[in-house]
N, C-alpha and C positions, 0 to 999 in steps of 0.2 A: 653944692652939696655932692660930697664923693658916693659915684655910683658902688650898690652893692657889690665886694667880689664873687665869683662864681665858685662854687665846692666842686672842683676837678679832681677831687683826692678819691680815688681808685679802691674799692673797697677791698681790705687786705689779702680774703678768699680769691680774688679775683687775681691778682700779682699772683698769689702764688701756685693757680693751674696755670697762669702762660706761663710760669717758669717751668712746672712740670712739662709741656707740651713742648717747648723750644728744646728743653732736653733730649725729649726722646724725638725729636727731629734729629738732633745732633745727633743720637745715636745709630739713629734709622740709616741715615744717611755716611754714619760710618761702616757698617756692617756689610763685610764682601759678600757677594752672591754665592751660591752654590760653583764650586769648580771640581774638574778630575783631571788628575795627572797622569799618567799609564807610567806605570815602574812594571821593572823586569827582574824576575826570578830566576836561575837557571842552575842544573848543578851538572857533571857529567862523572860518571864512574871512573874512579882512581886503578881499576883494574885494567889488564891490558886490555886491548881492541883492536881489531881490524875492521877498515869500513870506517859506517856509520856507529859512531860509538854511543853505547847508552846514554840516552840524558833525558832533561824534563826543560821545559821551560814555560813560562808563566807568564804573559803579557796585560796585569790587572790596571783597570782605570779606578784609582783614590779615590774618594769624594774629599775635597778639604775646603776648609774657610768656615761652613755655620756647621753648629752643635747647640742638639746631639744629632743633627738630620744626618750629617755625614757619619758617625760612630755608627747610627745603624744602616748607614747604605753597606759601610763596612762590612760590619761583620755578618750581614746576611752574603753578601757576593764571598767571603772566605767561608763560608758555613756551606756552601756551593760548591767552591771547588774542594772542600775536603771530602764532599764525596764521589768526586771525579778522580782524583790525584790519590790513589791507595792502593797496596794490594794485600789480599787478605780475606779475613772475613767480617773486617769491622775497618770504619776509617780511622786514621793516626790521631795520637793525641797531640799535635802540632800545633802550635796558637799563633803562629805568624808565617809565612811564606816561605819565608828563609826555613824554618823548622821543617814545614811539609813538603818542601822539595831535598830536602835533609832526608826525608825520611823513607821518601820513595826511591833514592837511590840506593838507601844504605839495602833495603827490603831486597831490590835485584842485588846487590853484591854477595849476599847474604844466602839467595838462591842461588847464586853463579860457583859460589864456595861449597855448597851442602850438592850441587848437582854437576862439577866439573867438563861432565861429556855433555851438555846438554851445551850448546854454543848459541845463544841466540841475544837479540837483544833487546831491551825498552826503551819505550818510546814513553814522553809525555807532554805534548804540546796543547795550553789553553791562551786563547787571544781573545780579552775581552773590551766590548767597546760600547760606547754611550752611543745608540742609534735612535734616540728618540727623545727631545726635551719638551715642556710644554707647561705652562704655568700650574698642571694639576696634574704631572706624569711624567716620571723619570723610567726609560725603560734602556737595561744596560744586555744586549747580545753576549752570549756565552761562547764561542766554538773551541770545540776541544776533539783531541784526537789522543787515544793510551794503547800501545801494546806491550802486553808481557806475556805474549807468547801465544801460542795456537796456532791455525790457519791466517785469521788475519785479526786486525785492531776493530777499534771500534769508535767512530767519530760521528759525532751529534751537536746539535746545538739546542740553549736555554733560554728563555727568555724570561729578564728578573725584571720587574712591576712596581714602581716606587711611589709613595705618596709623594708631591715635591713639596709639599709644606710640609710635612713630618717627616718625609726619609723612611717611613712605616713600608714593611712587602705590604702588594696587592696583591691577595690571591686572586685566580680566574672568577671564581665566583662572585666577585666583588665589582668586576668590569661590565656585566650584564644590568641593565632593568627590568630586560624579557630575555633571558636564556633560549628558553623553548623559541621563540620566533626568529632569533639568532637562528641559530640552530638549525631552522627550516630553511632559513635561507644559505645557509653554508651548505646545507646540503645539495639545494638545488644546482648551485654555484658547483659544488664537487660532482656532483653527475655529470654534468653540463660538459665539463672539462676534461672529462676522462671519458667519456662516451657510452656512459650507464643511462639506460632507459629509466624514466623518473617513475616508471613502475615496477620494474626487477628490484630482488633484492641487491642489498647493495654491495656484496661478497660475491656477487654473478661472474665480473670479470676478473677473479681471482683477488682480491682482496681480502682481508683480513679481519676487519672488524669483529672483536670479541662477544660481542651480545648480540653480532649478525644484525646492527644497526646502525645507522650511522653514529658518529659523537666527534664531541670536538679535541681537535690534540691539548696534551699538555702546555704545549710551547706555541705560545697568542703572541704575536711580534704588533706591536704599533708603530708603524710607518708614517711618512706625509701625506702616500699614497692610497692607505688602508690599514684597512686590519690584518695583518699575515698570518694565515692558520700553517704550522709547519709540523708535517707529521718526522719524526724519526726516523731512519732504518727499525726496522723490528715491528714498530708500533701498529702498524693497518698493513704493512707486506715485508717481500723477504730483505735480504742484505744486497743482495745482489739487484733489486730493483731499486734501493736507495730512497730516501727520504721524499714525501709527496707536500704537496705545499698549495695553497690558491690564493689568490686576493682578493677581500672584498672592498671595495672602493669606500670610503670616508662615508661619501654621502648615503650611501644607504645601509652600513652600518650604522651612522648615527642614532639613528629612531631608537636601536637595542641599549645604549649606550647608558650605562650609570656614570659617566666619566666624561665632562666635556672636553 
C-alpha cells in the first residue's frame, strides 16, 4: 500500500513575502553609499591686474550616490557659502557655483569701474571638506577667507552637522541631552587652558564674552579625538588675537551626548 504523499505546497502568502524580501535584498545591496567628490569653482577678473589678481575660488565636497540625503547635504553646504561669497547688503541670487563665483567678480569689476583710483583687490577663497563620518553624523569643515577691501580680510571657519540617514542639518541644540552640564564642563576645560581662575569672571583676562559668561561657540567640530569648541576671530576676543579653540576628549563628552 502506497505511503501517503506529504503537502510541501508553500502557502501562496508565504512565496510571495520571500519574494518581497529577496527583492529588496537585491536592492539593498545594489544601492551605493554615501560619497563626496570635491569639485572646484574659480573665476578671476577680466580687468587688467597687477600682482595678485582678483579671484574667488571654491573647493566644495558633493554628496552623490543616495537621495534625497545628498540634495540636501547640497543645498544646505551652497546655502552656506552664499553667505560667505557676496558683497553688498544682501547675498546673490545665484543657484549653482558657477553663478556665485559669476557674481562675486562681476560685483568687484563693477566697483573697480564706478571707483577707478581706488586700486585694490578681492580675494575669495572657501575649501570645504568631510572631517568627520560616522553611522549617525556627517560633519563637513567650512574654511574660508574674503577681502574686498579695508585694513584686512576676514577668515573663519564653519562647522555643518548632517543627519547621516536623512542628509537633514543638525543644529547645535540638537547635539546636547544636557546642555547646561556640557557647558559646565567646557567651561572648566576653557579656564583650565587659558589660565582663568575657575572663580574670576570670565572676561578677567581680557576676553569677550557678551553676556560676561561663559557660552559655547557657534562652530562645534566633531573629531575622532573629541568634541572641537572653535571660537572665531570677533567672537569672545579681538582679530588680532585670532580664533580660540579647546578639546574635549570623546569620552567625557559622551555622557552630554544626544548623538552616539
Amino acid at each position: 500500500m502506497p505511503l501517503p504523499k506529504s503537502d510541501t505546497k508553500r502557502p501562496t502568502g508565504f512565496v510571495f513575502l520571500s519574494v518581497l524580501i529577496l527583492i529588496a535584498l537585491f536592492f539593498q545591496s545594489c544601492q551605493k553609499e554615501l560619497e563626496f567628490e570635491t569639485q572646484t569653482f574659480e573665476k578671476k577678473t577680466s580687468l587688467p591686474c597687477k600682482g595678485v589678481c582678483p579671484h574667488v575660488v571654491l573647493k566644495i565636497p558633493i554628496a552623490k550616490n543616495q537621495q534625497p540625503q545628498a540634495d540636501s547635504i547640497n543645498n544646505k553646504v551652497f546655502s552656506v557659502l552664499k553667505q560667505i561669497i557676496y558683497f553688498g547688503e544682501k547675498p546673490y541670487d545665484a543657484k549653482d557655483y558657477k553663478g556665485l563665483v559669476t557674481d562675486f567678480m562681476a560685483s568687484y569689476e563693477k566697483t573697480q569701474r564706478d571707483n577707478p583710483d581706488d586700486l585694490f583687490g578681492w580675494e575669495g577663497e572657501v575649501t570645504g571638506k568631510v572631517i568627520y563620518t560616522s553611522e549617525n553624523l556627517i560633519d563637513i569643515e567650512i574654511q574660508h577667507y574674503t577681502f574686498t577691501g579695508g585694513a584686512h580680510g576676514y577668515a573663519g571657519k564653519r562647522s555643518l552637522l548632517f543627519d547621516a540617514q536623512t542628509g537633514k542639518s543638525v543644529p547645535n541644540e540638537k547635539l546636547f541631552s544636557d546642555v547646561k552640564g556640557f557647558t559646565k564642563l567646557a567651561e572648566s576645560k576653557f579656564r583650565k587652558q587659558y589660565g582663568i581662575d575657575q572663580k574670576a569672571p570670565i572676561n578677567s583676562d581680557g576676553f569677550m564674552f557678551e553676556t560676561q559668561s561663559f557660552t559655547l561657540p557657534e562652530t562645534i567640530f566633531f573629531t575622532k579625538s573629541g568634541i572641537l569648541l572653535y571660537y572665531n576671530p570677533y567672537e569672545i576676543a579681538s582679530y588680532a588675537d585670532g580664533p580660540q579653540q579647546i578639546l574635549i576628549p570623546m569620552a567625557e563628552a559622551k555622557p552630554f551626548l544626544a548623538i552616539e
